[in-house]
C-alpha positions as CSV (number, residue, x, y, z in Angstrom):
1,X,27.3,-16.5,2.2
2,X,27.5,-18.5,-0.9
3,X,23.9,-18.1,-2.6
4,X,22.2,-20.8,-5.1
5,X,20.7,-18.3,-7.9
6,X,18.4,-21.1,-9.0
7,X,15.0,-19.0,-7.8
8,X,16.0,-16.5,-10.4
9,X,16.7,-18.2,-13.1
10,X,13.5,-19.9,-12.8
11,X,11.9,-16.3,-13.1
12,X,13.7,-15.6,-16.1
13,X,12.6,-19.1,-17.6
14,X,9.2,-18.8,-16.5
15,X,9.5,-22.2,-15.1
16,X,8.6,-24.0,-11.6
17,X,10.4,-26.4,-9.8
18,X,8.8,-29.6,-11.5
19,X,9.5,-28.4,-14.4
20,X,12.8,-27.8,-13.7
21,X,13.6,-31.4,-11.8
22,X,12.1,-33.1,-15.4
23,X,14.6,-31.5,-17.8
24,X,17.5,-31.7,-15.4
25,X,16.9,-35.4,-14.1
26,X,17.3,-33.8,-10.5
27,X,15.3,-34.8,-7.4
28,X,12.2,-32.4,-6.9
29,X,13.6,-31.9,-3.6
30,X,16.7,-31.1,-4.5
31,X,15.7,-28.6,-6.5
32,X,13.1,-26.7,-4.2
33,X,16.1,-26.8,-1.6
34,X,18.7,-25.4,-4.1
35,X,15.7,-22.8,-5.1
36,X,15.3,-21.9,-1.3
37,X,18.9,-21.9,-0.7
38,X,18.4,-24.5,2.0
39,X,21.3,-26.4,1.2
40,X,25.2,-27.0,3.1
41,X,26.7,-27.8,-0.6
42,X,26.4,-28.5,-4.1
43,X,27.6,-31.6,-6.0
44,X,29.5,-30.8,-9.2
45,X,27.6,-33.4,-11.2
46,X,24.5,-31.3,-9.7
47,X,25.9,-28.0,-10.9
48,X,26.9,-29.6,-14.0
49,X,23.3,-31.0,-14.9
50,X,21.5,-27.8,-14.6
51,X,24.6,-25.7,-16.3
52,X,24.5,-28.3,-19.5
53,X,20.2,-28.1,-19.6
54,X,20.3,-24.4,-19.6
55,X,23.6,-23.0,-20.9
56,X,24.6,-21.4,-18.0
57,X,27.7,-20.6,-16.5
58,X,29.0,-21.7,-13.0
59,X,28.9,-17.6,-12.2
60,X,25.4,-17.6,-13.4
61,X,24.5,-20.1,-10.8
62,X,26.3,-19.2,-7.6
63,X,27.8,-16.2,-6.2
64,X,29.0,-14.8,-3.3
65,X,26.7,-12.3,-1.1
66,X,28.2,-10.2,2.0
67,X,26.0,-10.0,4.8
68,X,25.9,-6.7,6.6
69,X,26.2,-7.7,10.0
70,X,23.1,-7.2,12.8
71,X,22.9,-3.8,15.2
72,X,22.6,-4.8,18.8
73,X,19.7,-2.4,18.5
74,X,18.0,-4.3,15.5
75,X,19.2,-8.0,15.8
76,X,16.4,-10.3,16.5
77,X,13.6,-7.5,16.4
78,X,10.6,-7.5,14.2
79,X,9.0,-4.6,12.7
80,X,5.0,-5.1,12.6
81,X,2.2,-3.8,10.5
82,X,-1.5,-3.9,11.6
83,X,-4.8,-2.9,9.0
84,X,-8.3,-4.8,8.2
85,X,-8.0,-7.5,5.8
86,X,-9.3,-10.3,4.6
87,X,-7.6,-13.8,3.5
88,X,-8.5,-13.3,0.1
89,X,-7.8,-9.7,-1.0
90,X,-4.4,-9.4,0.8
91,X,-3.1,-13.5,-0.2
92,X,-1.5,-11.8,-3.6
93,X,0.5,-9.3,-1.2
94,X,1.5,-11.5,1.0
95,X,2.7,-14.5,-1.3
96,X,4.6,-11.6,-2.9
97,X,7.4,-11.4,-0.3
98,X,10.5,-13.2,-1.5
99,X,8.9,-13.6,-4.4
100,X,10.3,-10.4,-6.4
101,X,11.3,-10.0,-10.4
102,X,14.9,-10.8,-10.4
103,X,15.5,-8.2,-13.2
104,X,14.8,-5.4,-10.9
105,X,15.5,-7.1,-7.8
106,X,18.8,-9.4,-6.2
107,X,17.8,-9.3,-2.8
108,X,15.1,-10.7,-1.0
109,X,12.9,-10.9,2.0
110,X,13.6,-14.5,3.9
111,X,10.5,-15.4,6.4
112,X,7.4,-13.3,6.7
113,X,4.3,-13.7,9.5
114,X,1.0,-12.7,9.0
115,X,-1.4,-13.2,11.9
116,X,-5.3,-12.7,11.2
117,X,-8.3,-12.7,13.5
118,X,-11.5,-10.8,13.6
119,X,-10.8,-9.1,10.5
120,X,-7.7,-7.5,11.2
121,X,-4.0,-8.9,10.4
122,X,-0.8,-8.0,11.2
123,X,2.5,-8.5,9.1
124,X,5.5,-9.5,11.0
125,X,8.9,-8.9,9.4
126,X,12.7,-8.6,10.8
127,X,14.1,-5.5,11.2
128,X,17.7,-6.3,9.9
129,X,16.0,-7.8,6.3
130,X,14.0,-4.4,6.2
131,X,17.3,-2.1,6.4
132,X,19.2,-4.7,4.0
133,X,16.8,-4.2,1.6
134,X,15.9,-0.6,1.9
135,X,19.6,-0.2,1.9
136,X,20.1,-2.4,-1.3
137,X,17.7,-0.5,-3.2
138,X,18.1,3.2,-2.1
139,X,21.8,2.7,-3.6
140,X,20.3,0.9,-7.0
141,X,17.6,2.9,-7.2
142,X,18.9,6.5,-6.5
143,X,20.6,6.3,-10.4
144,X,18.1,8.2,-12.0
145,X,18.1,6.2,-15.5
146,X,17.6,3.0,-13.1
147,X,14.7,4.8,-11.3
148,X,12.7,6.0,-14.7
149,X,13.6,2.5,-15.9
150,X,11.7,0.6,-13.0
151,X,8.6,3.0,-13.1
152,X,7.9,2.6,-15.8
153,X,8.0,-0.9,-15.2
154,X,5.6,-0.6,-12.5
155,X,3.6,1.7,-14.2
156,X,3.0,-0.7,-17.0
157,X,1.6,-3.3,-14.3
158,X,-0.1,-0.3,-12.6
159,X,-2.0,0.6,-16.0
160,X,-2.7,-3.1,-16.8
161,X,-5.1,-3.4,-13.6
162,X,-6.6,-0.4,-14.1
163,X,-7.7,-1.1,-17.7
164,X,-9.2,-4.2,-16.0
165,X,-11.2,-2.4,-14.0
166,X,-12.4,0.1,-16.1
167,X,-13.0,-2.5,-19.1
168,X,-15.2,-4.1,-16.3
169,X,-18.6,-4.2,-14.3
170,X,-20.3,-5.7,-11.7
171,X,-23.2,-7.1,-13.2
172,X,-20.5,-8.5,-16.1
173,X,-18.4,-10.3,-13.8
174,X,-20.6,-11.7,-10.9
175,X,-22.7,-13.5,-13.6
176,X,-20.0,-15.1,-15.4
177,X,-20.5,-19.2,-15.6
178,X,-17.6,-21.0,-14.3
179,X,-15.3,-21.9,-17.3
180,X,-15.2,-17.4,-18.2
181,X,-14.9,-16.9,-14.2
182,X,-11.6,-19.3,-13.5
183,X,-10.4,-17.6,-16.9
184,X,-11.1,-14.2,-15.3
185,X,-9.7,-14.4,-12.8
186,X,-6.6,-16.1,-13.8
187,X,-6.3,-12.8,-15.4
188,X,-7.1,-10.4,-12.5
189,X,-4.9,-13.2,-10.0
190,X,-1.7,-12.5,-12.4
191,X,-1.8,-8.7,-12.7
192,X,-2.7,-8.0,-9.0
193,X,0.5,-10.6,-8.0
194,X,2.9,-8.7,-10.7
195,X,1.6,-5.6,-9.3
196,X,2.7,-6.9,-5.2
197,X,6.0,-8.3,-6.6
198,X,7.3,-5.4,-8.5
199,X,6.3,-3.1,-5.5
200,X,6.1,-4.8,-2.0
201,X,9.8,-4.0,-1.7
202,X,8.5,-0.6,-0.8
203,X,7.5,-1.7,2.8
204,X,10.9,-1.8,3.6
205,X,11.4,2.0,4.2
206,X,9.1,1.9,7.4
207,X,11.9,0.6,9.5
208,X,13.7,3.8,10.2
209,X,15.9,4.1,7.0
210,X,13.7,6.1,4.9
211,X,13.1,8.7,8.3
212,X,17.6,8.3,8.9
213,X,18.2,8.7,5.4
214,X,16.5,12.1,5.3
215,X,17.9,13.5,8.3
216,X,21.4,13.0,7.0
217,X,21.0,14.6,3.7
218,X,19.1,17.4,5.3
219,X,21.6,18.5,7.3
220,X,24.4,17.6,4.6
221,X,22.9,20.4,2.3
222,X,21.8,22.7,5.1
223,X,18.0,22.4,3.9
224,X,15.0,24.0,6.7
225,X,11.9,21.9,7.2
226,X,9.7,23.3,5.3
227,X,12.1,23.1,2.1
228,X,12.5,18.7,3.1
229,X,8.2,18.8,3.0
230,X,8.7,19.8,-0.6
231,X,11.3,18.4,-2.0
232,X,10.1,14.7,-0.4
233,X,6.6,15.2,-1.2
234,X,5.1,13.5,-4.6
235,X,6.2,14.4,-7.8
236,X,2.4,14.7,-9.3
237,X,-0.9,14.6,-7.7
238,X,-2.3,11.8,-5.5
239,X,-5.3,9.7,-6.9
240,X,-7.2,11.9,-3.7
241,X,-6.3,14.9,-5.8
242,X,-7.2,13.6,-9.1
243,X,-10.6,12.2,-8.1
244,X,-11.2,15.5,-6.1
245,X,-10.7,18.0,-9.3
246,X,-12.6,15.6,-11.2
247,X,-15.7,16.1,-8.8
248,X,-15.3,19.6,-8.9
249,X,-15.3,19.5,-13.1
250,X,-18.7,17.3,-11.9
251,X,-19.6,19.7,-9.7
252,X,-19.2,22.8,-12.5
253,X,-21.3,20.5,-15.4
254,X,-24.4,20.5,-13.1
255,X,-23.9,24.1,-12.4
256,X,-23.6,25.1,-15.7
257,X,-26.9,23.4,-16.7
258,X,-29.2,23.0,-13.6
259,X,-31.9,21.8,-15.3
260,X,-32.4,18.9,-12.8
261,X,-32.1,18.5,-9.6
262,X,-28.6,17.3,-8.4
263,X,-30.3,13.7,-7.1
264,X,-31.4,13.5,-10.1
265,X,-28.4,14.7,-11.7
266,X,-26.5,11.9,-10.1
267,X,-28.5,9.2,-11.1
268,X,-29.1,9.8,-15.0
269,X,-26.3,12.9,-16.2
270,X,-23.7,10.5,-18.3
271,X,-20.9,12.0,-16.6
272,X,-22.0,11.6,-13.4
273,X,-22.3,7.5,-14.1
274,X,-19.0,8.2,-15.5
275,X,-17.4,9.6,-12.4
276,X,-18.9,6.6,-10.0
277,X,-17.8,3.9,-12.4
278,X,-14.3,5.7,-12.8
279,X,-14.0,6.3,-9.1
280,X,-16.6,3.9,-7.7
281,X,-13.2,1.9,-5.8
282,X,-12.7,5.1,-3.9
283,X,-13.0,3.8,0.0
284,X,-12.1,0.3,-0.7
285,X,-9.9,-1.4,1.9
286,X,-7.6,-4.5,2.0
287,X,-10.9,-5.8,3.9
288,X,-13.1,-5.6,1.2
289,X,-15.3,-3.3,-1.4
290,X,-17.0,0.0,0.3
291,X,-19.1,1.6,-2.3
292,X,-20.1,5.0,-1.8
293,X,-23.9,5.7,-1.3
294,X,-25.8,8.4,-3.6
295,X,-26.2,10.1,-0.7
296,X,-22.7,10.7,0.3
297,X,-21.4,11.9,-3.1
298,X,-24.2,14.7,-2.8
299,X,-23.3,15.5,0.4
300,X,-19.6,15.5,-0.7
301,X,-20.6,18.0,-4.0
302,X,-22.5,20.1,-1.7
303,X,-20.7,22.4,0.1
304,X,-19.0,23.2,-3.4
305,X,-22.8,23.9,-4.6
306,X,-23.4,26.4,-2.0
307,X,-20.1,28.0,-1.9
308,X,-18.8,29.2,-5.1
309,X,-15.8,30.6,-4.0
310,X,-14.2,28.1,-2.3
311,X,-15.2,25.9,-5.3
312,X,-13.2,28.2,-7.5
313,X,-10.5,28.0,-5.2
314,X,-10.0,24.8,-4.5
315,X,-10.6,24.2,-8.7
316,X,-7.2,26.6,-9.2
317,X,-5.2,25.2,-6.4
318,X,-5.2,21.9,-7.8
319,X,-5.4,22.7,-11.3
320,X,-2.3,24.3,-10.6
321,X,-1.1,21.9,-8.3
322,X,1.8,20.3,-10.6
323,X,3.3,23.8,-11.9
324,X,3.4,25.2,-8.4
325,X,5.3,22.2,-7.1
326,X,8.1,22.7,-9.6
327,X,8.5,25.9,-8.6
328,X,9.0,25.2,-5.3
329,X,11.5,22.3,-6.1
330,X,13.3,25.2,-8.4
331,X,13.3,27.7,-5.4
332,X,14.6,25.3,-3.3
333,X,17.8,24.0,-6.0
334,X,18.4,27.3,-7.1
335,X,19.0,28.5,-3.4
336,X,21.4,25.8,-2.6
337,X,23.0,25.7,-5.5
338,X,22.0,21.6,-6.4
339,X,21.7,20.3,-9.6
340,X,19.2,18.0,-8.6
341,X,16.6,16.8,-5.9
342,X,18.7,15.5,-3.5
343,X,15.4,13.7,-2.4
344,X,14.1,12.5,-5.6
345,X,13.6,8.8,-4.4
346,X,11.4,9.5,-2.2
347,X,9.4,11.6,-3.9
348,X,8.7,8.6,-6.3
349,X,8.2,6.6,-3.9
350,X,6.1,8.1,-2.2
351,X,4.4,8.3,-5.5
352,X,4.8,4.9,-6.0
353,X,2.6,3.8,-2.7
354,X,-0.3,6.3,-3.2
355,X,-0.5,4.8,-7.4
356,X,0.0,1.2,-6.2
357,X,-2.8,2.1,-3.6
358,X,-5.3,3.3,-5.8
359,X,-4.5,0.3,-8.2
360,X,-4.8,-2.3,-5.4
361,X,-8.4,-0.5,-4.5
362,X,-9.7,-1.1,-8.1
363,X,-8.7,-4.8,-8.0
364,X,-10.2,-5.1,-4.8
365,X,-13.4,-4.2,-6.4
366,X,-13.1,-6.7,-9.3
367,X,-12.2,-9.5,-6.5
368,X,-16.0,-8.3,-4.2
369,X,-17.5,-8.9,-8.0
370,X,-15.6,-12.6,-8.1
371,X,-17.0,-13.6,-4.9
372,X,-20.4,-11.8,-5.5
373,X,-20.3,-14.8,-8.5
374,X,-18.8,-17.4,-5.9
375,X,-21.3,-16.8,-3.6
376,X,-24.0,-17.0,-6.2
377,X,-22.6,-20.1,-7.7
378,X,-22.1,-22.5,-5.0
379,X,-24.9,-21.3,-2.1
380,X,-21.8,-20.6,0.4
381,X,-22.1,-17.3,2.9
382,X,-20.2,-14.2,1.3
383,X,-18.8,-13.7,5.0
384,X,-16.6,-17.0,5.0
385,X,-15.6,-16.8,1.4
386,X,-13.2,-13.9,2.4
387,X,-11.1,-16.6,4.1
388,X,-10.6,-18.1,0.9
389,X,-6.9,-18.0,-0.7
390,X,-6.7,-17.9,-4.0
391,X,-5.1,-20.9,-4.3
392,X,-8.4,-22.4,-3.5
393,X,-10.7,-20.4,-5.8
394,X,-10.7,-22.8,-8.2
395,X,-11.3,-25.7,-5.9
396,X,-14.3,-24.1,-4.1
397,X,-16.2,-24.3,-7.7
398,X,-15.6,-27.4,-7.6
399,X,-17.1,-28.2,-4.1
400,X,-13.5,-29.2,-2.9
401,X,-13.1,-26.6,-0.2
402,X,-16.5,-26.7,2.1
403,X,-17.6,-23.7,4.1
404,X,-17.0,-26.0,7.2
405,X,-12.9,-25.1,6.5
406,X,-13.3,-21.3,5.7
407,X,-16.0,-21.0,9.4
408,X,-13.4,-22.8,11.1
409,X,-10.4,-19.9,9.5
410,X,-12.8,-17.2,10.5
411,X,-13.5,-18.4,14.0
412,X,-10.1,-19.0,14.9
413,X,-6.7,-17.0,15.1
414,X,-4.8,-17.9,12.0
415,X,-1.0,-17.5,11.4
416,X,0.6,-17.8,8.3
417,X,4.6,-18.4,7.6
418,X,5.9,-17.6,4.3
419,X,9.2,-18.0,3.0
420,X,9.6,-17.9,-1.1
421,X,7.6,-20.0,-2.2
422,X,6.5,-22.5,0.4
423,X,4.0,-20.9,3.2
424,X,2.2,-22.8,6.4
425,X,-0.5,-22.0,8.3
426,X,-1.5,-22.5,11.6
427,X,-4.8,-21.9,13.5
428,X,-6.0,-21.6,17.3
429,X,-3.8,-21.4,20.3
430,X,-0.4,-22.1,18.1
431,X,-1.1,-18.9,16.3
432,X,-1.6,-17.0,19.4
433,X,1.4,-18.6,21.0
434,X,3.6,-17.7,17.7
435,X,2.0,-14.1,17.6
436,X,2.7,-13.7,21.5
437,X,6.6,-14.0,20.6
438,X,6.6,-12.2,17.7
439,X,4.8,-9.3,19.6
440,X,7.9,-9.3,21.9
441,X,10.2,-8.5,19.4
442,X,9.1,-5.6,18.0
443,X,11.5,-2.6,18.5
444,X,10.8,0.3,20.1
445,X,12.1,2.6,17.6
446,X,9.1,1.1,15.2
447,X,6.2,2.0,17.8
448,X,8.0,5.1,18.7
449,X,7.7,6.4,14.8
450,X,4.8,4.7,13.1
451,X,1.0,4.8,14.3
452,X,-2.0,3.6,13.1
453,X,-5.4,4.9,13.5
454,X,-9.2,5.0,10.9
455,X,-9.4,6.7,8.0
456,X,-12.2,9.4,8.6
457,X,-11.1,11.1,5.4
458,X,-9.8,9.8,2.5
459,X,-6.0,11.2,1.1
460,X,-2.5,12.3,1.8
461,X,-0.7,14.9,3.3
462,X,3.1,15.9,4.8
463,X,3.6,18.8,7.0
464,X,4.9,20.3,10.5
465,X,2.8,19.2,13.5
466,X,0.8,21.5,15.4
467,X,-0.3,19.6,18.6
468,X,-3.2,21.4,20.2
469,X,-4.6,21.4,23.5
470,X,-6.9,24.5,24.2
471,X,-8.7,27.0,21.2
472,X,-6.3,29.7,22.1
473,X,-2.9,27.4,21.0
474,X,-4.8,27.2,17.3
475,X,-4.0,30.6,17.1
476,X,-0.2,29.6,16.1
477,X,-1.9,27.1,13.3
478,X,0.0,27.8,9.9
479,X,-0.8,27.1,6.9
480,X,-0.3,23.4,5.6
481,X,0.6,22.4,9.3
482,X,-0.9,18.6,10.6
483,X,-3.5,19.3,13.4
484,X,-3.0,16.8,16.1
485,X,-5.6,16.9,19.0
486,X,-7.5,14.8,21.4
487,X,-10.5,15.3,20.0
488,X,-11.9,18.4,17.5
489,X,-14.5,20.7,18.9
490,X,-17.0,22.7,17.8
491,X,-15.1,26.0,19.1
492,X,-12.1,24.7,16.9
493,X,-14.1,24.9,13.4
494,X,-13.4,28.4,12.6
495,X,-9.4,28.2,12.7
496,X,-8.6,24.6,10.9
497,X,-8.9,24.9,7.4
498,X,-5.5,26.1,7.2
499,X,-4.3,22.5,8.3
500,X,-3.4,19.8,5.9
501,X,-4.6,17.0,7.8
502,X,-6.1,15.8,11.1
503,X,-4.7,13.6,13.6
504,X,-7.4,12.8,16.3
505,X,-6.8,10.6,19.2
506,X,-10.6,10.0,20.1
507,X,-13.9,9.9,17.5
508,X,-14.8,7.6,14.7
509,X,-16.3,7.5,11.5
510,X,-19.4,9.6,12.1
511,X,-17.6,12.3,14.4
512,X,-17.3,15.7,14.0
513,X,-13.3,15.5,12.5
514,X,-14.5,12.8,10.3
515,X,-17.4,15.4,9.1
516,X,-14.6,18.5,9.0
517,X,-12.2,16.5,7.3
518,X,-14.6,15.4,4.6
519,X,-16.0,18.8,3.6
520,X,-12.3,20.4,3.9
521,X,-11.2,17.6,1.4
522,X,-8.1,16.9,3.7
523,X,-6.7,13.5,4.9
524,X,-7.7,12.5,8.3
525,X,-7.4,9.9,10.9
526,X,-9.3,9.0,14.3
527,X,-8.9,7.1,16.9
528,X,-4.4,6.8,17.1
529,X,-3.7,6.1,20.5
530,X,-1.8,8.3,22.3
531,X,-1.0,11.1,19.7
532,X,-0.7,13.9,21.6
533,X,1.9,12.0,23.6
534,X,4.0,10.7,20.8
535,X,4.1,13.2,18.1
536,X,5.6,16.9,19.3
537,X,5.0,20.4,17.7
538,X,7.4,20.6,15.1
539,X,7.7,17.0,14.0
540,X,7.3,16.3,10.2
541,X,5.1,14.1,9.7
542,X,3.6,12.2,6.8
543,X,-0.4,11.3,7.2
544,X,-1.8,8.7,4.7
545,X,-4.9,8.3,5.1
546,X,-5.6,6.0,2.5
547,X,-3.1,3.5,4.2
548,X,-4.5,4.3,7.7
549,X,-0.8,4.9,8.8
550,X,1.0,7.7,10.5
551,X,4.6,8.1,9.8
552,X,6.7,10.3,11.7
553,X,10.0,11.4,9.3
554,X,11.8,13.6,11.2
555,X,11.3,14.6,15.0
């Protein structure tokens, strides 16, 4: 196809279609549809108007883009992905899509469909856009100077909103007066967008190509399972890691004093304030702000308390966590005689989800301290003002959106269509209708590989399934193997602390595997339909818990 690269030069210009239609004399119009690529030609007195305003060449304009041609397994199907959200923490994610930096990026998603009642939403996509671009990038992006140059790109975003966060609080920002709060969060609006746009691209590996890639290069260089679980895994700790040695160096200051008691401790010791505010985003979701209670952090610290050992231990294994890695990766290239990792994009990209995860969680704090101020400012109930886009934050301030509008969104099924920059929204049976065909068109091969289930314990982990039925089959339990089973039981308790994480079919937030999980510090979640029935001893799997998601990489 021929493509108009008007959208992108706008990037680079930092400047909008108005903008653009005023300095060029062009129809507004005209421009969004050249910017959209919604056009059957291009006049050359068109071409020549914006060439002459900008100083551009006709190659800088328009060029010519193959299109790899649709599967018969993947034409016309959609690829779908389900969590809690709300309207107003996930709008920056969703607005994202199509909306990449053109310096790091030359392709981009077309249409995108999120659907949203009773507090969850799903994300519709098509397949075929998901392996272009998965494609597109794995072949940019596997040059390592290319790579380290577009991390540290992200990272720059990534450490902009956490400074925001941590230059922050609460009582701060929910008491701003309306001029400092639409300046705020201006701010906190542009960093969490940059932070969608430069990374969103990453959603494009759950379509199969990530899981196909893998199995091709594995048998290419000959390598075992257990060598693909390390070489794919992160290149440095998760933020479940980091936050877990930094509550056992918590732990170790109130055991080396004990002068208090630790609920006292907890709620005077400077460090331990340090540690909440630092951490304090911990179980957020794309719903909303979860703090964590006094209570549980005590109960988290505890077991450590009682059992010095195992606080020892744990303390050295992730201490040591990053040194032990390399050696593995070392083993591994030595063996096979590689120069290199042949799996070293997705080790930072798997990276790259956990950082942008913990990043997304802090700004999702900072956006439960804007509405605390909303809320306070104009009277309406905290529970509709999570419909809000942030489009309209400004507006609502100003008594131009009512809470009659944001009742009606929560009340009713609401679809939205986004393509660039232009989205639509529809509500009530038209939503359902659209959702009912998009269901249809989900392929097999997505709800064969990927589950979802609830986060019972916080983190990440990558490992061989062990699928368990009966307490005599956890006898074949290895170390850093994923437990899968129907539900965990008491006669179970003795054997699972070798596992890396929990898969649980049944049980929920206050059941026993949530409770084992917890104390173990491993990832687990409960209630995924089915998984005894869909994932097989043997599989590798990835569990990320923190995305409430169950990949399965290589069956």
């Amino acid at each position: 196809m021929i493509a108009v690269k008007l959208q992108e030069i706008a990037h680079k210009l930092a400047k909008n279609s108005s903008e653009i239609a005023r300095e060029t004399g062009i129809n507004r119009n005209t421009i969004n549809a050249l910017m959209h690529n919604k056009v059957d030609g291009l006049k050359f007195p068109t071409i020549e108007k914006i060439c002459q305003t900008y100083g551009l060449n006709l190659a800088d304009l328009i060029e010519y883009r193959a299109e790899p041609k649709a599967t018969s397994d993947s034409a016309d199907k959609m690829v779908m992905q389900r969590a809690p959200l709300a309207l107003f923490y996930m709008w920056p994610w969703f607005t994202s899509l199509g909306n990449f930096p053109s310096e790091y990026f030359d392709y981009q998603y077309g249409a995108a469909f999120l659907y949203v009642k009773d507090g969850q939403a799903e994300l519709y996509q098509p397949v075929d856009e998901y392996y272009r671009m998965a494609s597109t990038y794995y072949r940019k992006y596997s040059d390592p100077k290319r790579l380290d140059a577009f991390m540290a790109a992200f990272q720059s975003v990534a450490r902009a909103g956490e400074q925001l966060y941590l230059d922050n609080e609460e009582k701060r920002v929910s008491s701003m007066p309306k001029p400092e709060l639409v300046e705020f969060f201006g701010k906190y609006q542009q960093i969490l967008s940059r932070l969608w746009r430069i990374s969103s691209f990453h959603e494009s590996f759950e379509a199969g190509f990530e899981r196909e890639t893998i199995k091709q290069i594995a048998r290419a260089k000959h390598l075992s399972d257990a060598e693909i679980i390390a070489l794919t895994s992160m290149d440095r700790p998760s933020f479940h890691d980091e936050r877990r040695l930094a509550l056992i160096n918590l732990v170790r200051t109130f055991l080396s004093g004990r002068k208090t008691d630790l609920e006292e401790f907890l709620a005077n010791d400077r460090r331990s304030k340090e540690f909440q505010q630092n951490y304090g985003y911990y179980k957020n979701t794309m719903a909303g702000p979860v703090p964590q209670t006094m209570d549980e952090l005590a109960q988290e610290m505890g077991k450590f308390i009682k059992d010095k050992a195992y606080l020892d231990q744990e303390y050295r294994k992730l201490a040591d966590w990053t040194p032990e890695r390399e050696k593995r990766v070392t083993k591994i290239l030595k063996q096979h005689k590689l120069k290199s990792n042949p799996f070293a994009f997705f080790s930072r990209m798997a990276y790259l989800r956990e950082r942008r995860k913990q990043v997304v969680s802090m700004l999702v704090s900072i956006g439960g301290w804007i509405l605390t101020a909303v809320e306070a400012q104009t009277g309406m109930d905290r529970k509709y003002l999570g419909y809000l886009s942030h489009d309209e934050l400004s507006g609502v301030l100003k008594g131009l959106v009512s809470q009659e509008t944001l009742k009606e969104r929560s009340e009713n099924p609401l679809l939205i269509e986004a393509s660039k920059d232009e989205y639509k929204l529809i509500m009530g049976a038209e939503a359902d209708s659209v959702r009912q065909e998009l269901e249809g068109k989900i392929g097999q091969d997505q709800t064969s590989f990927t589950m979802a289930g609830t986060a019972g314990s916080q983190g990440y982990a990558k490992g061989l399934a062990r699928v368990i039925q009966s307490k005599i089959e956890l006898l074949g339990l290895k170390e850093g193997e994923i437990l899968v089973v129907n539900s965990m039981k008491q006669e179970y308790l003795d054997s699972v602390s070798k596992a890396a994480g929990f898969i649980v079919e049944d049980g929920d937030l206050g059941s026993l595997a949530t409770k084992v999980a917890r104390e173990l510090g491993k990832p687990c979640l409960v209630n995924v339909t089915a998984a005894t029935e869909r994932i097989s001893n043997g599989d590798l799997v990835d569990v990320r818990a923190n995305h409430r998601s169950i990949k399965i990489i290589k069956k």
